[in-house]
MMTF fields as JSON, N, C-alpha, C and O atoms, coordinates in Angstrom:
{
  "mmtfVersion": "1.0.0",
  "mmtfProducer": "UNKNOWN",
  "numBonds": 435,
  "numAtoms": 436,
  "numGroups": 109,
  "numChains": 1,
  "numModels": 1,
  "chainsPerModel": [1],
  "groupsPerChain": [109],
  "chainIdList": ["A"],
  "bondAtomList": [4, 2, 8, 6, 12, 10, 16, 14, 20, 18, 24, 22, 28, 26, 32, 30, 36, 34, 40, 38, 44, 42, 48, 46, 52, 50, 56, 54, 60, 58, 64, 62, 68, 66, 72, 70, 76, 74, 80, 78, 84, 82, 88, 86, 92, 90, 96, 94, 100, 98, 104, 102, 108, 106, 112, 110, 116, 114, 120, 118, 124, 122, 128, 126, 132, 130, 136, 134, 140, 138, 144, 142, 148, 146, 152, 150, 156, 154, 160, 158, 164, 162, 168, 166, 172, 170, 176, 174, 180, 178, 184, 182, 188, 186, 192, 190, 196, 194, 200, 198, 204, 202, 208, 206, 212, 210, 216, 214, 220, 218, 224, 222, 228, 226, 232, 230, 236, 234, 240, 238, 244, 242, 248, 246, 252, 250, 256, 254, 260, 258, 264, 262, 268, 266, 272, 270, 276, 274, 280, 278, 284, 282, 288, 286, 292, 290, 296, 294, 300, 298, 304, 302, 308, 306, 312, 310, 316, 314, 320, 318, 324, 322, 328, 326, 332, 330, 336, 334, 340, 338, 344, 342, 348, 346, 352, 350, 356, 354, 360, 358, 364, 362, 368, 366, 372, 370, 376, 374, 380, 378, 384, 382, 388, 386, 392, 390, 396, 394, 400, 398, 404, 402, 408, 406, 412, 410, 416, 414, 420, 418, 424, 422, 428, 426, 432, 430],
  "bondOrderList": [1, 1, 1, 1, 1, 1, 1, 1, 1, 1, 1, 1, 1, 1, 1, 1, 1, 1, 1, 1, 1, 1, 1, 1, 1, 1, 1, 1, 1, 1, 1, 1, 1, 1, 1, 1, 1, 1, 1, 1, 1, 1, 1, 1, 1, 1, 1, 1, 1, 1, 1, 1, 1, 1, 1, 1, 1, 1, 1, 1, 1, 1, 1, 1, 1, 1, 1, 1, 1, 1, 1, 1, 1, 1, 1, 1, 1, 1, 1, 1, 1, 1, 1, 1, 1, 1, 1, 1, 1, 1, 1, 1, 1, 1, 1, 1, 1, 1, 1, 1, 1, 1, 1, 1, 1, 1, 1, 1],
  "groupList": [{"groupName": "UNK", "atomNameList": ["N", "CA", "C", "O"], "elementList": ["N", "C", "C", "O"], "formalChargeList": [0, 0, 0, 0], "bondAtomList": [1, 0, 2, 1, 3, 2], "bondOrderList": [1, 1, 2], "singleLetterCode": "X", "chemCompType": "L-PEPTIDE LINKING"}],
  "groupTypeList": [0, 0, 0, 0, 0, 0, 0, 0, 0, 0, 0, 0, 0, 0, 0, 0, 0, 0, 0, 0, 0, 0, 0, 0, 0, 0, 0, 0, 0, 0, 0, 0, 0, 0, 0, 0, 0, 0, 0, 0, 0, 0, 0, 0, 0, 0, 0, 0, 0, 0, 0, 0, 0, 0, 0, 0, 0, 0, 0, 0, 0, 0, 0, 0, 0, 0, 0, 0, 0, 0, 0, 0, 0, 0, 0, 0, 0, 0, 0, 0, 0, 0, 0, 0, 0, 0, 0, 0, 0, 0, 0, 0, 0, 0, 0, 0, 0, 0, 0, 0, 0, 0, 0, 0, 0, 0, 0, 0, 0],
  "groupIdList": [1, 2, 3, 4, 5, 6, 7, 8, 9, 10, 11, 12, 13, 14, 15, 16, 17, 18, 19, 20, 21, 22, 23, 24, 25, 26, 27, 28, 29, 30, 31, 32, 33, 34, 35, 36, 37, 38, 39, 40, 41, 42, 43, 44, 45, 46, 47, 48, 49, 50, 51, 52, 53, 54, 55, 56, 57, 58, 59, 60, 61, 62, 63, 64, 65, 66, 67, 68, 69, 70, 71, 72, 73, 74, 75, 76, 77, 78, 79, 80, 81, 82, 83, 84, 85, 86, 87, 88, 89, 90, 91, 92, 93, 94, 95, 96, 97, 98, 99, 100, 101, 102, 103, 104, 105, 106, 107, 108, 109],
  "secStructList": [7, 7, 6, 4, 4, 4, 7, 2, 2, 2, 2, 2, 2, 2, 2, 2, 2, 2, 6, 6, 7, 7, 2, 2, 2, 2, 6, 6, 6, 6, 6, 1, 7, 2, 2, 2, 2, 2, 0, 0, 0, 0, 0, 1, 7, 7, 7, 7, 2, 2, 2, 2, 2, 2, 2, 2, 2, 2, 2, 6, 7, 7, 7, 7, 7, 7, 7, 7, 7, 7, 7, 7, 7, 1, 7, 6, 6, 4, 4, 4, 2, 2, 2, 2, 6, 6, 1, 7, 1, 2, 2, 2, 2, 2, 2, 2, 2, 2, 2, 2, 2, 2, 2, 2, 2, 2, 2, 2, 7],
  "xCoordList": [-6.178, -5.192, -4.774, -4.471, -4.788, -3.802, -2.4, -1.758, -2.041, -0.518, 0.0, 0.888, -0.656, 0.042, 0.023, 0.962, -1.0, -0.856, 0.616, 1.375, 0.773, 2.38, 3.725, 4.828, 3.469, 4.413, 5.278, 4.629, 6.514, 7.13, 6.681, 6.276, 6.788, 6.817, 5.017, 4.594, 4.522, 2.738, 2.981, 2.512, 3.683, 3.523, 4.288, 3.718, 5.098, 5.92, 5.169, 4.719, 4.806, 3.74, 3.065, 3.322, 1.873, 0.703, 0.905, 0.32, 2.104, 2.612, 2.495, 1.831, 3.534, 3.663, 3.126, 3.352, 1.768, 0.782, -0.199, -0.736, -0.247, -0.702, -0.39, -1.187, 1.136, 1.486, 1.616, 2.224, 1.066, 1.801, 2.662, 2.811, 3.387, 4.705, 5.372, 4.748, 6.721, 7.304, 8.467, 9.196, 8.498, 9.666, 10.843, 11.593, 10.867, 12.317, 12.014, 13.043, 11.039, 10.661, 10.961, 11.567, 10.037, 9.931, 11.588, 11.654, 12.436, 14.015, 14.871, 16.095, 14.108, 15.03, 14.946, 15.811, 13.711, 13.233, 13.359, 13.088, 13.889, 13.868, 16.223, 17.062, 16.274, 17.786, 18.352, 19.397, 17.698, 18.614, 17.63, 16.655, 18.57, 18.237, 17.362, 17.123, 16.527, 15.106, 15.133, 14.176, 16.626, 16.507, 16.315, 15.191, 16.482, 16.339, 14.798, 14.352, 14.016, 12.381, 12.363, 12.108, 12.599, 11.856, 12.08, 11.235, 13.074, 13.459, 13.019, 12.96, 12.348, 11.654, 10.169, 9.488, 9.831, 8.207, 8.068, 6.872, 8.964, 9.006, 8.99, 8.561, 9.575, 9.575, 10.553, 10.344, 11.637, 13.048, 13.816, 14.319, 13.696, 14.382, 13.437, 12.61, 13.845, 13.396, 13.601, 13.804, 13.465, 14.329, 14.628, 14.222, 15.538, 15.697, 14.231, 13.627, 14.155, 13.588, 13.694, 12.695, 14.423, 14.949, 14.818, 14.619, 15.06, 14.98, 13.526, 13.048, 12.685, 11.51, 10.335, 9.278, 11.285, 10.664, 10.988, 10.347, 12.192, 12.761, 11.542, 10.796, 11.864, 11.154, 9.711, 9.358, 8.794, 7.395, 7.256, 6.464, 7.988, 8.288, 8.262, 7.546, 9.408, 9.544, 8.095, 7.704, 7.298, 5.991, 5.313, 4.747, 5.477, 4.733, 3.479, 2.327, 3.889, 3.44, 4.082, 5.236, 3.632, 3.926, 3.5, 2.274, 4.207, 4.068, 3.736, 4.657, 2.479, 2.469, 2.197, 1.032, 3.212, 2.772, 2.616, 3.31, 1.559, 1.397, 1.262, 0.766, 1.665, 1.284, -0.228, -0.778, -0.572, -1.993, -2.369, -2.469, -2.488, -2.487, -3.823, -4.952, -3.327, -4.846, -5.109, -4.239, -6.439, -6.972, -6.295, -6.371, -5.899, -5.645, -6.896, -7.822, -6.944, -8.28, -7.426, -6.219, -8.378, -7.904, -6.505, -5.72, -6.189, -5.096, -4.994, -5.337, -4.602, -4.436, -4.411, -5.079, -3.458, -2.945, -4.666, -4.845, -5.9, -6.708, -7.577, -8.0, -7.815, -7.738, -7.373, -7.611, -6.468, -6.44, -6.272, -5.884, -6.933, -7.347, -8.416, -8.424, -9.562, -10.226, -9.339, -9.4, -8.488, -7.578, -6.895, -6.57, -6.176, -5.466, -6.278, -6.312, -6.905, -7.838, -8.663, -9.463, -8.707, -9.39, -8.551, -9.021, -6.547, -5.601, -5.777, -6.237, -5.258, -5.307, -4.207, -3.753, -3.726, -2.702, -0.796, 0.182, -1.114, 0.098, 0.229, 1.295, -0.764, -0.679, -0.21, 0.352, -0.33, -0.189, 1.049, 1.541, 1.974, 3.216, 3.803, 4.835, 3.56, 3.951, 4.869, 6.044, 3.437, 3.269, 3.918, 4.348, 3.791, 5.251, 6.633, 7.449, 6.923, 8.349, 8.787, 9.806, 7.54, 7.652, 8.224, 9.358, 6.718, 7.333, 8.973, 9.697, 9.237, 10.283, 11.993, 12.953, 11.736, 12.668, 12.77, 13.922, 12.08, 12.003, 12.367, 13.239, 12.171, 12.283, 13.686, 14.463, 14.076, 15.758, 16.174, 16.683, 16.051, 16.863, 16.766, 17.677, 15.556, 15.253, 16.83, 17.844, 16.613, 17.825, 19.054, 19.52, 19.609, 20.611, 21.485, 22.577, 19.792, 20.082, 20.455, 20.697],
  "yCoordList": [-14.775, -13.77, -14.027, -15.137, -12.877, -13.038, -12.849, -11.84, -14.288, -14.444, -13.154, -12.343, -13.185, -12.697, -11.215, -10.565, -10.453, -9.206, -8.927, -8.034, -9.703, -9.381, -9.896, -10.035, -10.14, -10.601, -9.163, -8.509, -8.624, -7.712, -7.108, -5.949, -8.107, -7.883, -6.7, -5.905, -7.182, -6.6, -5.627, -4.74, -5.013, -4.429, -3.061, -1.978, -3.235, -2.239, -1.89, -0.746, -3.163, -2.827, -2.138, -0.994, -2.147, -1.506, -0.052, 0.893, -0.173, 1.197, 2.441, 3.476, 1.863, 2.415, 3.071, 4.21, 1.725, 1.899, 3.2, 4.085, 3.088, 4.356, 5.418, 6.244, 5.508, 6.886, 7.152, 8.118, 6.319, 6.629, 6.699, 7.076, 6.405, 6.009, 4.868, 3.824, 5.139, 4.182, 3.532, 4.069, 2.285, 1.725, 2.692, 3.333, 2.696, 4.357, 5.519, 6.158, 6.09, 7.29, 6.659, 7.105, 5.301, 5.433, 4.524, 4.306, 4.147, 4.083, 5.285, 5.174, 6.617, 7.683, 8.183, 8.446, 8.279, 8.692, 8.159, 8.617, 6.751, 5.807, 5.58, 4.817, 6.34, 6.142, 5.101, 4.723, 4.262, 2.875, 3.184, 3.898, 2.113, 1.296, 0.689, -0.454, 1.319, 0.552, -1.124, -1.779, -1.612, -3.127, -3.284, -3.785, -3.249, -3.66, -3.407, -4.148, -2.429, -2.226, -3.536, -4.528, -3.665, -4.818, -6.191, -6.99, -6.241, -7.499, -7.751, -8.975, -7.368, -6.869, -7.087, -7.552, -6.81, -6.733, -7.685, -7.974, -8.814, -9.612, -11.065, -12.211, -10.451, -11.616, -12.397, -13.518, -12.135, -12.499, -12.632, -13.617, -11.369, -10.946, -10.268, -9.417, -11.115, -9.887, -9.063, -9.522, -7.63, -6.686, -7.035, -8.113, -5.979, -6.331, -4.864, -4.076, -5.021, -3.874, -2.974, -2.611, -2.221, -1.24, -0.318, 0.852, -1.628, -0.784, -1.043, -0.169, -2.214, -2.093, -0.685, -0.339, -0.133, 0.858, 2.2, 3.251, 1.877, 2.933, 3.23, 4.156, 1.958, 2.15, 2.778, 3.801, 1.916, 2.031, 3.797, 4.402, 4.42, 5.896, 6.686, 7.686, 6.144, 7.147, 7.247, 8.318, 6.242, 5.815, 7.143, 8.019, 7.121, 7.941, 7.245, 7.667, 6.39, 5.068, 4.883, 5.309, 4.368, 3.803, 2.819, 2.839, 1.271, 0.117, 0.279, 0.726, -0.086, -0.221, -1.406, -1.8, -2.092, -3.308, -3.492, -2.907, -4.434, -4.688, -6.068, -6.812, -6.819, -8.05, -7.902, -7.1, -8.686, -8.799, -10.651, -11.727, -10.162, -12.019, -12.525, -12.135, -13.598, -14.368, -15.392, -15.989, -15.638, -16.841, -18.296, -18.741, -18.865, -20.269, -20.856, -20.57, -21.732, -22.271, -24.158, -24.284, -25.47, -26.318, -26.552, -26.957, -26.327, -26.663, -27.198, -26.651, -28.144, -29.715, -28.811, -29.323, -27.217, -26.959, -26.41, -26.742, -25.438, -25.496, -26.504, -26.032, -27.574, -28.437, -29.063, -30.13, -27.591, -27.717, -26.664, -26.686, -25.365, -24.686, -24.456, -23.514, -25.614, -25.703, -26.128, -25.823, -26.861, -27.358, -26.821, -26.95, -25.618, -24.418, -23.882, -23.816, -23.528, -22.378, -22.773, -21.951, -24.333, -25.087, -24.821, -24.908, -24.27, -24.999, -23.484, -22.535, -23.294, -22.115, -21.606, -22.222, -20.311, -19.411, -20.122, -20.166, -20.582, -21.58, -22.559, -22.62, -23.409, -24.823, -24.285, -25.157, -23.285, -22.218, -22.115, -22.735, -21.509, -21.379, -22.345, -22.36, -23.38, -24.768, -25.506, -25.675, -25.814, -25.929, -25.318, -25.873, -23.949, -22.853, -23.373, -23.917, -23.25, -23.849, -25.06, -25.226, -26.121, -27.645, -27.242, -27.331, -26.616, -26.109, -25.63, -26.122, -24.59, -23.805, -24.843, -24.938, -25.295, -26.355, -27.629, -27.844, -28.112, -28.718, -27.774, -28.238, -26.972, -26.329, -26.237, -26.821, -25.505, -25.512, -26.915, -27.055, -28.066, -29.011, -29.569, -30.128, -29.275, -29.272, -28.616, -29.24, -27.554, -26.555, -27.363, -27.374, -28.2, -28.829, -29.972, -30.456, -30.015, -31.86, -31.552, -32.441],
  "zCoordList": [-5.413, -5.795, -7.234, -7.67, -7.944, -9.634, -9.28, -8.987, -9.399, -9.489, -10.684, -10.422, -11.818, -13.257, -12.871, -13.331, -12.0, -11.657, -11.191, -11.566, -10.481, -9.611, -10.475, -9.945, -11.805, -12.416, -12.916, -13.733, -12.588, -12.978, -14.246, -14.338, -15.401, -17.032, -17.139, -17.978, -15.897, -16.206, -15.7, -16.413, -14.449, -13.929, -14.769, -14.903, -15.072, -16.119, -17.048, -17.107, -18.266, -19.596, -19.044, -19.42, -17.925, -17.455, -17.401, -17.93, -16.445, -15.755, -16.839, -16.781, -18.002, -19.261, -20.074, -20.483, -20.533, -21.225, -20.54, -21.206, -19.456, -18.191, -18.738, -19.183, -18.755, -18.544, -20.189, -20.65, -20.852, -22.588, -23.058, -24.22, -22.407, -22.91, -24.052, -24.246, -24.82, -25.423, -24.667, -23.833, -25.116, -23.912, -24.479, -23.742, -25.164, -25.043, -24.528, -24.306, -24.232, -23.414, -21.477, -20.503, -21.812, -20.312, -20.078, -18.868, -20.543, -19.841, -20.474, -20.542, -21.009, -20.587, -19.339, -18.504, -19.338, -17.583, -16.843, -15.733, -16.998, -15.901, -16.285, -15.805, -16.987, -16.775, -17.24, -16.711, -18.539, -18.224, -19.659, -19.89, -20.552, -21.962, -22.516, -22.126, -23.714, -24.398, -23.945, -23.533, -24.174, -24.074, -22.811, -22.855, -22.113, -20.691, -20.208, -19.333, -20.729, -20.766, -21.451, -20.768, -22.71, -23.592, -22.898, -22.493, -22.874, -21.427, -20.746, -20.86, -19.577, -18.697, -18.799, -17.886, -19.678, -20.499, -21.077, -21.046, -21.953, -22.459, -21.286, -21.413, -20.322, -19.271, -19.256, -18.79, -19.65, -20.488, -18.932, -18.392, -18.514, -17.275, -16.472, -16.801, -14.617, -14.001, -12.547, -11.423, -13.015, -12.146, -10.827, -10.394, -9.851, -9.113, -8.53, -9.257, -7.276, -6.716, -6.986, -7.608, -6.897, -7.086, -8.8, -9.128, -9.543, -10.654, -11.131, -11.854, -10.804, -10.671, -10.44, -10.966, -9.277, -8.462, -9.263, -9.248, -9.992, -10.601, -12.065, -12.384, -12.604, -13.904, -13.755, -14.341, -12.756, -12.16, -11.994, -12.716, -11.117, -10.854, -11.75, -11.808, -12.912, -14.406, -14.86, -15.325, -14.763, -15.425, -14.786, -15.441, -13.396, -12.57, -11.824, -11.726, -11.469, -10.928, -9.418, -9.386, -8.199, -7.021, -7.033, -7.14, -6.933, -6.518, -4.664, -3.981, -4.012, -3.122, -2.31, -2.253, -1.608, -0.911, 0.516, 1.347, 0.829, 2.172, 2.655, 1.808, 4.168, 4.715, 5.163, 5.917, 4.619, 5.676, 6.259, 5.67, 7.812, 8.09, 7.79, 8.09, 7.046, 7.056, 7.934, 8.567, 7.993, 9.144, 9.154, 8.009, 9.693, 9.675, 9.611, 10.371, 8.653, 7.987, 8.169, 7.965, 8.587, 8.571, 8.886, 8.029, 10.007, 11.333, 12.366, 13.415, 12.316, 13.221, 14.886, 15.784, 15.258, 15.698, 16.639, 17.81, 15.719, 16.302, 17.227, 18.282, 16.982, 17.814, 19.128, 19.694, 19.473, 20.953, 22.099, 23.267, 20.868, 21.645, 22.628, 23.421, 22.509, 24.17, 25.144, 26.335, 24.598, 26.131, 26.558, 27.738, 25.385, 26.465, 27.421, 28.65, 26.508, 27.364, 28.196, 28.643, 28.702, 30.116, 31.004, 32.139, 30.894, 31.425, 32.218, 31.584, 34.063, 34.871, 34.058, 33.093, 34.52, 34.191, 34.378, 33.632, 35.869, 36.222, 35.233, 34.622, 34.95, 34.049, 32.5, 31.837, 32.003, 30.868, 30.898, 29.955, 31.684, 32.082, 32.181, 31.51, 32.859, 32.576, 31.222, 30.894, 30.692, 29.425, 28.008, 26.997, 28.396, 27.5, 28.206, 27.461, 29.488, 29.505, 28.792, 28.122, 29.14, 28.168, 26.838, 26.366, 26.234, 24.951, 24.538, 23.673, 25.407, 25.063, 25.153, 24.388, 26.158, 26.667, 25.248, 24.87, 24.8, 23.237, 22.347, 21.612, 22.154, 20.987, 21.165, 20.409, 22.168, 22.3, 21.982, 20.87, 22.79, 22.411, 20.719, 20.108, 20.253, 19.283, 18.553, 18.239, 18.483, 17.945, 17.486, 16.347, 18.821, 18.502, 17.862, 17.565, 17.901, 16.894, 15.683, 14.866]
}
């Protein structure tokens, strides 16, 4: 993954440079002050969401994000998934109460 893609300051310049804009065009449209673009772009400061989303928009731009799960790669935890899955349905149930019953007392310490 490019960390620097997701860095606010790129995502604005880019947006910008996109739409052709000057950082005074794009915070009239975006409602808010040349300095606060240059700020922003400079990496000085950075936005909250919102005005992120705001500025990105004036551009004529949508920031779109998503979770996606990735694989557990090298996990102590795989390692015992043949033995669940040797264990009947009852012994399964078991085993989650064990679990669950720790975890609570866990909680309280």
């Amino acid at each position: 993954m490019n960390d620097r893609a997701l860095r606010p300051a790129d995502l604005v310049r880019a947006a910008r440079y996109r739409a052709g804009l000057t950082q005074r065009a794009l915070a009239e449209r975006a409602g808010t002050a040349q300095s606060v673009v240059a700020r922003i772009e400079g990496g000085h400061t950075d936005p909250s969401s919102e005005t992120l989303v705001r500025l990105l928009h004036a551009a004529g731009v949508e920031l779109r994000c998503r979770l996606v799960d990735r694989p557990v790669v090298e996990s102590h935890m795989l390692d015992d998934v043949d033995r669940i899955l040797a264990l009947t349905p009852a012994e399964r149930l078991r085993e989650t109460a064990r679990v669950d019953r720790f975890t609570k007392a866990a909680r309280r310490v």
